[in-house]
ZAKOLTI-840385 format. One record per residue (C-alpha): residue in one letter; x, y, z; residue number from 1. Coordinates in nm, 2 decimals, m for minus. Layout:
N
code, east, north, up, pos
a, X, Y, Z, NUM
...
END
This chain:
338
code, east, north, up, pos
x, m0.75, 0.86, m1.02, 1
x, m0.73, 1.22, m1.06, 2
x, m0.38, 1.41, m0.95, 3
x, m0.44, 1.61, m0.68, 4
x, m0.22, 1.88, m0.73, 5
x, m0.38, 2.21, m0.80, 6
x, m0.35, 2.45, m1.11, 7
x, m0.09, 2.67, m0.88, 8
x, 0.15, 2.38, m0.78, 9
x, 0.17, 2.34, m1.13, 10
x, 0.22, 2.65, m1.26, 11
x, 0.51, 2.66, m0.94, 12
x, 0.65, 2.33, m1.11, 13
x, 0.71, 2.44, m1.42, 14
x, 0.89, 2.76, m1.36, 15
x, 1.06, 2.56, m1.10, 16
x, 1.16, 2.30, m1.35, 17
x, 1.24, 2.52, m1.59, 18
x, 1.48, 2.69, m1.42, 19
x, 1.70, 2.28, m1.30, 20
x, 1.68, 2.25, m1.68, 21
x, 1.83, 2.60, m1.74, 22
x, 2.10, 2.57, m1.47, 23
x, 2.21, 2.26, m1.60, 24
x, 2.20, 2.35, m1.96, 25
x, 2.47, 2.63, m1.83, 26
x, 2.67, 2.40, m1.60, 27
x, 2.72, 2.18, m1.88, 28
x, 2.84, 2.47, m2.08, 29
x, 3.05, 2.63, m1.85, 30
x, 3.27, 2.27, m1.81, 31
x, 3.37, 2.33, m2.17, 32
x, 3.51, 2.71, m2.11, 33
x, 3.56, 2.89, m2.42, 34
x, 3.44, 3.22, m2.50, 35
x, 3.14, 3.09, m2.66, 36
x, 3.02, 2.87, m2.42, 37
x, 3.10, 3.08, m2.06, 38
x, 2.81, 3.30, m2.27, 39
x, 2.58, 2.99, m2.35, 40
x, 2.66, 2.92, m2.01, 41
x, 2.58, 3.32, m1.85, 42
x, 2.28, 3.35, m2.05, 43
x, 2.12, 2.98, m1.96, 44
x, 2.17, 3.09, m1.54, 45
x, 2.08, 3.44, m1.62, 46
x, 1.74, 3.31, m1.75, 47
x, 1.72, 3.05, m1.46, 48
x, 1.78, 3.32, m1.21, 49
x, 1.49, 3.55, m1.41, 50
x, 1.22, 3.22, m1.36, 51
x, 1.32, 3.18, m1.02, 52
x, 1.30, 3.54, m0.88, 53
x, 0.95, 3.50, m1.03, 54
x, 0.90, 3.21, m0.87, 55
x, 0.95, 3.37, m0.55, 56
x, 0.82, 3.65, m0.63, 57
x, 0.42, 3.44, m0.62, 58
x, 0.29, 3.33, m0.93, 59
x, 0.15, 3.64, m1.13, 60
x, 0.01, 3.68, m1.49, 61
x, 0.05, 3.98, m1.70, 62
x, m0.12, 4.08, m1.99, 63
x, 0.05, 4.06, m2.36, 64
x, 0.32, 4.32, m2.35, 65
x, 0.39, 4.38, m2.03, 66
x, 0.74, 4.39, m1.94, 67
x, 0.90, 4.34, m1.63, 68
x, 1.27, 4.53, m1.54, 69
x, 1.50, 4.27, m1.40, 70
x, 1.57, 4.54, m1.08, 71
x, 1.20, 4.51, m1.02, 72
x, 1.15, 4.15, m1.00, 73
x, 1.44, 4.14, m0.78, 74
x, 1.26, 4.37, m0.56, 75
x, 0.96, 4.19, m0.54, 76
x, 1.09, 3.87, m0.48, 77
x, 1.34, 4.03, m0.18, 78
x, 1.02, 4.14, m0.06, 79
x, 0.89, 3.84, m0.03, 80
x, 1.19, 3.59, 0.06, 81
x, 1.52, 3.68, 0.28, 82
x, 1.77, 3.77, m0.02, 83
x, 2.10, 3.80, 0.16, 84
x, 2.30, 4.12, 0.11, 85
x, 2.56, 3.95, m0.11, 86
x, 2.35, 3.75, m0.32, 87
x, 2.15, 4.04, m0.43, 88
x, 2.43, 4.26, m0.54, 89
x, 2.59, 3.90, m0.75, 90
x, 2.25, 3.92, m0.92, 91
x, 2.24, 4.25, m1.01, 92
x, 2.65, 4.22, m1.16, 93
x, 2.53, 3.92, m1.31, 94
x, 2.26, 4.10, m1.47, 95
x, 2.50, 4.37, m1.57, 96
x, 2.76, 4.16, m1.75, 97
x, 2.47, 3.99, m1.92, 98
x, 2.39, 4.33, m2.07, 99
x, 2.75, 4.42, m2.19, 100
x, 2.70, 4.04, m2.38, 101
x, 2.42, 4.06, m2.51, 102
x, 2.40, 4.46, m2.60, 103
x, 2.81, 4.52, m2.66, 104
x, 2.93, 4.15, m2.75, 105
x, 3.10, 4.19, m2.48, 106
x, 3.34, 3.87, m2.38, 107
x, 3.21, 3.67, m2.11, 108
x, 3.48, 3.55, m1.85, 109
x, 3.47, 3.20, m1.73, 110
x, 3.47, 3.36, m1.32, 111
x, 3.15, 3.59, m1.41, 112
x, 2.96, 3.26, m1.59, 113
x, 3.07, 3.06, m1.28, 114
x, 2.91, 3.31, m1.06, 115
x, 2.59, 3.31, m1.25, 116
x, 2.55, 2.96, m1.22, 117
x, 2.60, 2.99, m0.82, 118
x, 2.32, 3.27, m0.80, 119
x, 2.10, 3.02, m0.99, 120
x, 2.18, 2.72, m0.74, 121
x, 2.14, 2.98, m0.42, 122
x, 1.77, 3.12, m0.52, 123
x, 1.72, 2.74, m0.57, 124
x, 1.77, 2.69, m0.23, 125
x, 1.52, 2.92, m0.14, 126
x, 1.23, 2.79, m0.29, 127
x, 1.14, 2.48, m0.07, 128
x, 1.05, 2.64, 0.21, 129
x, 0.89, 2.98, m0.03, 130
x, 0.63, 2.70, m0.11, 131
x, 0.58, 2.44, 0.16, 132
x, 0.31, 2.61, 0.24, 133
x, 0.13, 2.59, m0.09, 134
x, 0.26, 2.27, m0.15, 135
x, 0.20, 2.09, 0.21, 136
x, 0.55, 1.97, 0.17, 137
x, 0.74, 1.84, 0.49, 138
x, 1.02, 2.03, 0.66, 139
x, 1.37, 2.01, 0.43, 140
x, 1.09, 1.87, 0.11, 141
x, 1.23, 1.95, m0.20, 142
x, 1.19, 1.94, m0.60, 143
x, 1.18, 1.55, m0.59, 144
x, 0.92, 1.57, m0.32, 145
x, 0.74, 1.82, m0.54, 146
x, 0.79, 1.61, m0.87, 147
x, 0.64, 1.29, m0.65, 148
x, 0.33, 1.45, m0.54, 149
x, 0.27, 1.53, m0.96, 150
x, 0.40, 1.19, m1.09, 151
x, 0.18, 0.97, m0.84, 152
x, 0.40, 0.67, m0.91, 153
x, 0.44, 0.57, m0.55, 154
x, 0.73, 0.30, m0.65, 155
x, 0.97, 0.60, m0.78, 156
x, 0.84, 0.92, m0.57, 157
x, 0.88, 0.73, m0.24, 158
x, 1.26, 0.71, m0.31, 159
x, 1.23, 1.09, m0.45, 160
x, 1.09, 1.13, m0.13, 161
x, 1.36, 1.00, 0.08, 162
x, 1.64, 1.17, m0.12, 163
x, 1.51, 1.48, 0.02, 164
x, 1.47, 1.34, 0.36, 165
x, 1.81, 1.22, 0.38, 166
x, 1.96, 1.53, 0.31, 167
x, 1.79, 1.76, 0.51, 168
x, 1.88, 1.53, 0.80, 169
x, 2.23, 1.53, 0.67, 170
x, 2.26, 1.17, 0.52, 171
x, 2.41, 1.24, 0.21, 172
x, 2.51, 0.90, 0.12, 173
x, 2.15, 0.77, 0.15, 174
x, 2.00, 1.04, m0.02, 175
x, 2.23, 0.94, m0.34, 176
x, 2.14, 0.62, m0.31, 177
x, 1.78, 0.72, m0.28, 178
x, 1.83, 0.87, m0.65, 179
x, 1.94, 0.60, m0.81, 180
x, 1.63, 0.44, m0.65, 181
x, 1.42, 0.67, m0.82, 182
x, 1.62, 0.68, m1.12, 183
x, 1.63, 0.29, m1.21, 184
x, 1.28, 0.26, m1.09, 185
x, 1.16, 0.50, m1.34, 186
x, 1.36, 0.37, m1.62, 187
x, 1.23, 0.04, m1.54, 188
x, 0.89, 0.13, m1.58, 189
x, 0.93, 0.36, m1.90, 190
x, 0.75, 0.26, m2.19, 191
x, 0.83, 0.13, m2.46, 192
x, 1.12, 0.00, m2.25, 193
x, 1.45, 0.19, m2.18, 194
x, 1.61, m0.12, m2.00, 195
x, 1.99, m0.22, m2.13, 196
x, 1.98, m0.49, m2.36, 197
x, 2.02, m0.84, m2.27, 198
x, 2.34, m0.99, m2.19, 199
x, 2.58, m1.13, m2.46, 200
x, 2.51, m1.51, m2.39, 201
x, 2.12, m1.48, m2.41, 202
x, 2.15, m1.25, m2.74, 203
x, 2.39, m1.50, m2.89, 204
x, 2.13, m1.75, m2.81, 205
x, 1.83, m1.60, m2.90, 206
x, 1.98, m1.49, m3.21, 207
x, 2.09, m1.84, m3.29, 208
x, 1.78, m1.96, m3.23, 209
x, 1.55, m1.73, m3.45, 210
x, 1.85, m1.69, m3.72, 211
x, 2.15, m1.86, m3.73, 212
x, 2.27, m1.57, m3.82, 213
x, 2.67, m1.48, m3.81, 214
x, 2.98, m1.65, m3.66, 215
x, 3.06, m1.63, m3.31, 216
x, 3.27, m1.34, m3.38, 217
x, 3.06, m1.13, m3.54, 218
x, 2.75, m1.22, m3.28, 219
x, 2.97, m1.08, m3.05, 220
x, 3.06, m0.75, m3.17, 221
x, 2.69, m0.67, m3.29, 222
x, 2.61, m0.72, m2.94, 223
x, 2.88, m0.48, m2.81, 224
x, 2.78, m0.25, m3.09, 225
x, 2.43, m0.28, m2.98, 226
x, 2.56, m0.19, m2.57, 227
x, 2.80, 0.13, m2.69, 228
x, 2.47, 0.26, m2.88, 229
x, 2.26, 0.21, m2.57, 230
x, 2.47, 0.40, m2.33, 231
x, 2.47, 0.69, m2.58, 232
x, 2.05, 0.66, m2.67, 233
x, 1.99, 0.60, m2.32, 234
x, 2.07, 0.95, m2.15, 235
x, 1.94, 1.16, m2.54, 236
x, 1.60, 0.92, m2.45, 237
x, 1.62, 1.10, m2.06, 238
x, 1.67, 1.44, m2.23, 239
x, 2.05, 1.45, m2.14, 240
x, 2.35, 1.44, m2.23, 241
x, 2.57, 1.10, m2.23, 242
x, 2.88, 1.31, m2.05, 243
x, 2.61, 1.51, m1.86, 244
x, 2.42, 1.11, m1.73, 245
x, 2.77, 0.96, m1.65, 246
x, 2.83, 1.24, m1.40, 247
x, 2.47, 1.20, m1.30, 248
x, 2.53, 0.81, m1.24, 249
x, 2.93, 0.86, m1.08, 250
x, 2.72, 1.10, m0.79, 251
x, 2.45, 0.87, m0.73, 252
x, 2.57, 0.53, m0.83, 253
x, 2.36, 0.23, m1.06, 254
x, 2.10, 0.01, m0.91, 255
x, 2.13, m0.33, m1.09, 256
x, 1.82, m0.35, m1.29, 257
x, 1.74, m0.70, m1.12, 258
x, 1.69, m0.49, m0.79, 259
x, 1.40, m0.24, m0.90, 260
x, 1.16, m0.38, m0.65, 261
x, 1.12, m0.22, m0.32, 262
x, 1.31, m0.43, m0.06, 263
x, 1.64, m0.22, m0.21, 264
x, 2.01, m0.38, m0.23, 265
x, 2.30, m0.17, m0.21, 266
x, 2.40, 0.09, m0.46, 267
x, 2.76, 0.05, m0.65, 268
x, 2.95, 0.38, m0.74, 269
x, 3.27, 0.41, m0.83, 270
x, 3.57, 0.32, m0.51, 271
x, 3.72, 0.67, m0.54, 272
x, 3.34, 0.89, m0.59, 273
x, 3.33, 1.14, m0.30, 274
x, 2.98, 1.24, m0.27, 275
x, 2.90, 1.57, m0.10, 276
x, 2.60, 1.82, m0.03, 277
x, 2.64, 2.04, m0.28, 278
x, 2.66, 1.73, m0.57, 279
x, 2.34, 1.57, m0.44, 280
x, 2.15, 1.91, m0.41, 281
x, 2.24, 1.93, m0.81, 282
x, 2.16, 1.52, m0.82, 283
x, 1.84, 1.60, m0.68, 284
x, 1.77, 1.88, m0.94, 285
x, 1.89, 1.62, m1.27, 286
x, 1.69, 1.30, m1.14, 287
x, 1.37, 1.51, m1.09, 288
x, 1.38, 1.68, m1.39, 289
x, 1.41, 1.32, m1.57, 290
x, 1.15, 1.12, m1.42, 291
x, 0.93, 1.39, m1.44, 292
x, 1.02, 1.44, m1.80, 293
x, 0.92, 1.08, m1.87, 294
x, 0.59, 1.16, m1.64, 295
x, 0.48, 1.41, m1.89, 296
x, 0.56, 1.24, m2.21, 297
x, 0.31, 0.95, m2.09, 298
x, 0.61, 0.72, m2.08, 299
x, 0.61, 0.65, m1.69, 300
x, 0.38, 0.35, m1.58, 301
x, 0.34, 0.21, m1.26, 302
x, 0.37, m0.21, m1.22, 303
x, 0.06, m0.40, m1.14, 304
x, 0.25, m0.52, m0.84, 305
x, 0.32, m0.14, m0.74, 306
x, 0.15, m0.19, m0.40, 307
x, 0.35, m0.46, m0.28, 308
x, 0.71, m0.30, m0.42, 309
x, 0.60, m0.03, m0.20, 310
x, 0.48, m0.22, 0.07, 311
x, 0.82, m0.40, 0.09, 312
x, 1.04, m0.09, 0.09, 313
x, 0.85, 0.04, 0.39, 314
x, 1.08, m0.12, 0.66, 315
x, 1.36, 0.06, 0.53, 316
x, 1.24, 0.35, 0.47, 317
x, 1.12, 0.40, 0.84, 318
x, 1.49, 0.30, 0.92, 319
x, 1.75, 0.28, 0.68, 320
x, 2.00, 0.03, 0.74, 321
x, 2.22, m0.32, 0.62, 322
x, 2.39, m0.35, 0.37, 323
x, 2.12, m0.18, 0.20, 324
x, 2.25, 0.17, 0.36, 325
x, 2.60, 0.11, 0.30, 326
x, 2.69, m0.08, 0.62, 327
x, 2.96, m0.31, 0.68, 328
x, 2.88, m0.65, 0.68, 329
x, 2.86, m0.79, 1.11, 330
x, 3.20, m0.92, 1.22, 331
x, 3.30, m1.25, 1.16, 332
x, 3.05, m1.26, 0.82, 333
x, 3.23, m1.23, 0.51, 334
x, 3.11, m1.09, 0.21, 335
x, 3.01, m1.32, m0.07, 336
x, 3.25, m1.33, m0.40, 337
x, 3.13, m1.10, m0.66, 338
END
């Protein structure tokens, strides 16, 4: 079946998407704070902040040499969208400092780096409803909204879906646990396969079987070789970083991959993860740049049983709730030993 998104939505996308991947890139820099990297940082949000201005400034070609001053893209996206007082003149510092950098060597501090990041995150804010129109996205619809409608894998863009949802109605916890609905149901359907491998006793048995290869011993540690190497390749295969996925996973939490189909079980996270707004709004951003990442490579396939998965998450979708949603158990039922 043909996508039904249109030429602009795409064109939207991908400055859109550029700019998550840009913002992250810096985030990830700026944790490190040195010298070098509150500039890898500075320049990777200055160059988000540039792709989103023109994002909200309408989509607009120019011809081969055409240059366009950083002051008057930020006037014609003000123009456009309602660019609070504050956040223009933090753009136009930003903008500054990146000159002294990148003209002057002059030394980036880790404050003025931090600050570029947060002007990235704030236009980012901005362009759901700049596009809703365009897109025929739903009131408080978002990039994973956006990356659904491309992807058309129902099974993954329905929980994309009602991440956004739950967080413009406030819902935070759902809308993580949305995300690592989308996340594991797009990994699960990668191909060729990025599911973990299989646990210790069935490799020791399969490898018996085919080989008789290796004392217990050494069966063992090949196979916890084989898991350390995963959870590195794993996150390079997503097109992030290990340290950059583990945050990603300690915000959202792990689906087991047993539970992948659409009646969802509950989502484990860590006891002492505090999940707010502002770390799901930069979830959001990671999980949809990933699946749609795996989208474009031609790696994300639906199941033939697609229609059902989706038919059986329905009920909770309408109304999200159990143990499912993170509910207690009734009183007087105890939990069951895990």
């Amino acid at each position: 079946m043909a996508n039904p998104v249109g030429l602009n939505e795409r064109l939207q996308l991908r400055r859109w998407l550029a700019a998550v991947g840009l913002t992250g890139a810096a985030e990830e820099a700026a944790h490190v704070d040195t010298a070098e990297t509150n500039a890898m940082a500075l320049l990777g949000a200055h160059a988000a902040c540039e792709a989103l201005l023109g994002l909200l400034a309408g989509v607009r070609r120019h011809k081969p040499g055409d240059e366009v001053a950083f002051g008057r893209l930020l006037e014609s996206a003000a123009a456009k969208v309602a660019l609070t007082p504050d956040l223009a003149d933090n753009l136009d510092a930003m903008h500054r400092i990146r000159n002294d950098f990148v003209h002057a060597s002059n030394t980036v501090a880790a404050d003025e780096a931090a600050r570029a990041i947060f002007n990235a995150r704030r236009l980012m804010e901005l362009v759901p409803a700049s596009l809703g129109a365009s897109w025929n996205l739903p009131t408080g619809a978002g990039l994973g909204s956006a990356v659904a409608e491309i992807i058309q894998v129902e099974a993954v863009g329905m929980w994309l879906r009602h991440a956004d949802e739950m967080l413009g109605t406030g819902r935070v916890q759902l809308a993580a646990d949305g995300l690592a609905r989308a996340l594991q149901g797009a990994i699960a359907r990668a191909h060729p396969s990025l599911l973990p491998p299989p646990k210790p006793d069935s490799a020791l048995q399969l490898r018996r079987a085919e080989a008789g290869f290796g004392a217990d011993g050494d069966d063992e540690r090949a196979v916890a070789a084989i898991a350390g190497l995963h959870r590195w390749v794993l996150p390079l295969a997503l097109g992030t970083s290990p340290a950059a996925y583990g945050r990603l996973l300690g915000i959202i939490g792990v689906v087991p991959s047993e539970l992948t189909g659409g009646q969802p079980g509950p989502v484990t996270r860590p006891r002492d993860a505090v999940v707010g707004v502002s770390d799901v709004r930069r979830a959001i951003s990671q999980t949809a740049e990933i699946i749609f990442r795996l989208w474009a490579m031609g790696s994300l396939r639906p199941w033939r049983n697609d229609d059902k998965v989706v038919e059986s998450a329905q009920s909770f979708l309408a109304n999200p709730s159990g143990r499912a949603a993170g509910e207690p158990p009734p009183a007087g039922r105890r939990e069951p030993q895990r």
